[in-house]
N, C-alpha and C positions, 0 to 999 in steps of 0.2 A: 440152128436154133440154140440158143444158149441154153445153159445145165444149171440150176438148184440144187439145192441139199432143204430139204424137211427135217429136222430134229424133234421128236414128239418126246413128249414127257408123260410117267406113267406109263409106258410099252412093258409089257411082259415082268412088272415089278410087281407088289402089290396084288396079286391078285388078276390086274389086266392082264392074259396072255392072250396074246394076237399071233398068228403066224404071218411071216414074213409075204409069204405067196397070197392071204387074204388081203395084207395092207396095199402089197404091189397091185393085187383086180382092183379096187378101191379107187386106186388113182388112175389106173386104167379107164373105169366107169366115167371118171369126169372128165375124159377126155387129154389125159399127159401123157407126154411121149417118154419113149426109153427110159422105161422106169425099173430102177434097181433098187437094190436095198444093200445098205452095208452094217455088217455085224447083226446080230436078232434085238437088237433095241430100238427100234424104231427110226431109222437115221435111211430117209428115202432120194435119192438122186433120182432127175427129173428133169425134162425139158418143157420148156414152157413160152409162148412167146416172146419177143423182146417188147415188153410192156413194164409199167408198174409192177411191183409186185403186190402193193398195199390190196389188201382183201385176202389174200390166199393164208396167212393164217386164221384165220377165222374161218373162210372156207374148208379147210382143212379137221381144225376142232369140231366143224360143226357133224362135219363127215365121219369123225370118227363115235361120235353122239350118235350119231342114226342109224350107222353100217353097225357099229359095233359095240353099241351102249359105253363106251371107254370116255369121261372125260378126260382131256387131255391138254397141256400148253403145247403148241405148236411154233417152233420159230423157222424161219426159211430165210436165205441166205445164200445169196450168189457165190462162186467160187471167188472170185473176186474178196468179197467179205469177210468168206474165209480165211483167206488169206492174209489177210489185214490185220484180221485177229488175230492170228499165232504173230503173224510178227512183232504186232505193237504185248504181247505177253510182256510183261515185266519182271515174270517169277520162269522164264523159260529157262532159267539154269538149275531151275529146281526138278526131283522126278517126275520127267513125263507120265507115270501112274498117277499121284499125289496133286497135280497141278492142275485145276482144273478151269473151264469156261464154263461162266452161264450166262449164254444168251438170254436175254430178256426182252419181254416187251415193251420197253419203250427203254429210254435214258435217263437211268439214275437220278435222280435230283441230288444236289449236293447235298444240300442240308438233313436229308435224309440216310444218304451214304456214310454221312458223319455222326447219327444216331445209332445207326450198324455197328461202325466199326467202336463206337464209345461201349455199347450193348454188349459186344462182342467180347470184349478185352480181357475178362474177369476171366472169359469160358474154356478159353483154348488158346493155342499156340499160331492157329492161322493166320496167314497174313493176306491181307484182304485186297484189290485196286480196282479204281472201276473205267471200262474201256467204253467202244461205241456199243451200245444198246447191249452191254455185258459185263459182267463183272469176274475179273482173275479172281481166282481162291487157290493158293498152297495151302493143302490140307497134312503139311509137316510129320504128322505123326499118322497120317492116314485117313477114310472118309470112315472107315471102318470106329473109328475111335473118336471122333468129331462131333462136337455138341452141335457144328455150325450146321442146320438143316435147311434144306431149300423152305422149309413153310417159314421158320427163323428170318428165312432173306425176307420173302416174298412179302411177308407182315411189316419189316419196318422199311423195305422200301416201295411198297405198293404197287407192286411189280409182278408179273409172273414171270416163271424161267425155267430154265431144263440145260440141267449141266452133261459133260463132256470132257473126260481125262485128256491131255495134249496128245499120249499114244493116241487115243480114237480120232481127233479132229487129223492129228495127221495124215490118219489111215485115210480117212473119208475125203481130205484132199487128194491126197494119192488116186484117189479113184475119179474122185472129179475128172483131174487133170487125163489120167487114163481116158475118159469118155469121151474128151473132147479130140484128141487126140486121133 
C-alpha cells in the first residue's frame, strides 16, 4: 500500500498543541494504516490506498476542526513528491536550516508570484522561487529575523501553505523511504 506524509500547519505553534500520539488516534479513527509521526510538528506518515489523493486534505482540516478544534492547512504528498521537491530546490546549496518549502495548495499563479516577489524586495534579503504547488524560500539571515511571513505569502498569492526547513523534509524522506522498505 503506498506511504504519504501529511504536513499540518499551526501544530503545536501558536497556541495549537496537540500531542503526537492524539494526531496518530485521529488518523487511526478514519481508517489509515501505519501511521507515524515525524518530529512533534505535525508531519504524519501514512498509508493509504493507491487512489487519488484529491479530498484528503480537506479531510484532514476538516478532522483536525472537530477532533481538535485546531484550524489548520493540511498538505499531503506522496514520497514521490517529496522527492521531486528537494530535488527541483533551486536554493539547495544554501543552509539546509534557512532554506525552506512551502507546500501550498494549489500552484502559484505567475502574475501573482511576481506581486510577492515585487512586495517583498524592499523587506528583506530572501530569495524567493516557485516549484510544483510550492514555493522555495532562502530565509538568508534566518526565519527568526524575516519579515517574510506565511500570512505575507498566503495574502498575495491566495494560496494557503505550511513550510518546512530542507533539514526536516529530508528527515521525513529518510523515514518515508525507511517505511517502505
Amino acid at each position: 500500500m503506498p506511504r504519504y506524509i501529511a504536513l499540518f500547519g499551526s501544530i503545536n505553534v501558536g497556541g495549537n498543541r496537540l500531542t503526537m500520539a492524539d494526531l496518530r488516534w485521529a488518523f487511526e479513527r478514519e481508517g489509515f494504516g501505519a501511521v507515524e509521526t515525524v518530529v512533534a510538528s505535525g508531519n504524519v506518515l501514512f498509508s493509504f490506498d493507491d487512489r487519488p489523493t484529491e479530498g484528503l486534505e480537506e479531510l484532514f482540516a476538516h478532522m483536525m476542526a472537530e477532533r481538535f478544534d485546531i484550524a489548520s492547512h493540511v498538505a499531503v504528498r506522496s514520497g514521490a513528491e517529496l522527492a521531486a521537491l528537494l530535488a527541483a530546490d533551486p536554493f539547495a546549496d544554501g543552509d539546509e536550516a534557512q532554506v525552506h518549502a512551502m507546500l501550498l495548495s494549489g500552484q502559484p499563479d505567475p502574475a501573482a508570484l511576481a506581486k510577492l516577489v515585487a512586495d517583498h524586495a524592499s523587506r528583506g534579503p530572501e530569495r524567493i522561487a516557485a516549484g510544483d504547488r510550492a514555493l522555495y524560500i532562502d530565509f538568508v539571515d534566518g526565519v527568526g529575523q524575516s519579515r517574510l511571513s506565511n500570512a505575507f505569502i498566503e495574502r498575495r498569492l491566495g494560496l494557503h501553505g505550511t513550510a518546512r526547513n530542507r533539514r526536516s523534509l529530508q528527515r521525513i524522506l529518510a523515514k518515508l523511504a525507511e517505511a517502505t522498505t
